[in-house]
C-alpha positions, 0 to 999 in steps of 0.5 A: 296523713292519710286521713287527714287528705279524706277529710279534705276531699269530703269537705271540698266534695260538700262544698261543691254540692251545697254551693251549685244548687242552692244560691240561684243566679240573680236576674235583674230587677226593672222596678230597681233599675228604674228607680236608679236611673231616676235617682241618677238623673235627680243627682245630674239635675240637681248638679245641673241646676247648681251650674245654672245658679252658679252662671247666673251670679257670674254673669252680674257685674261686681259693681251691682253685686256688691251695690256699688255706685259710681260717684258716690262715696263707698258705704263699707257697711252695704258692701260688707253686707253685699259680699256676705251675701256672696260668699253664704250663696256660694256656699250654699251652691257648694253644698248643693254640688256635694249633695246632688253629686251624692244623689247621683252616686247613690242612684248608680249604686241602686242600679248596679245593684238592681242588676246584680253587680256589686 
């Protein structure tokens, strides 16, 4: 058993000297904290700009969305059409959501990492 607790201690000793002199403290990298910053506000203003799309279609009537016309009858095939429409640009606008939210994550990871946290 004697033995075995030397080992231990010769094992823990070349560990502490390896380990204290051969990994040096990391500093932070400005190039990289810049780059994701910039990433993190591309993120933000693609985010940004989806809200503005998304108030803009708000902001449009039903009735002139969906090309309908008071006192003539109802035209199934444009208002199909109309909605389809409606539904492919929300989509689209949920797809740019989920990208720009992307985008921004990945430019706080770039920063985090460019000052030395993981």
């Amino acid at each position: 058993m004697n033995g075995m607790s030397d080992e231990l201690t010769e094992e823990e000793s070349t560990h502490q000297t390896q380990g204290s002199g051969s990994i040096p403290p990391r500093r932070r990298d400005w190039l990289g904290s810049l780059v994701g910053l910039a990433v993190f506000l591309g993120g933000i203003a693609l985010i940004v700009m989806v809200f503005r799309l998304a108030y803009d279609m708000y902001k449009v009537p039903p009735k002139v969305a969906l090309k309908i016309e008071p006192g003539k009858p109802l035209d199934v095939a444009t208002t199909v059409n109309a909605l389809a429409d409606i539904v492919v640009k929300i989509v689209f606008l949920l797809f740019m959501a989920g990208s720009g939210s992307m985008v921004a994550n990945r430019g706080i990871y770039l920063y985090s990492k460019s000052r030395g946290r993981h």
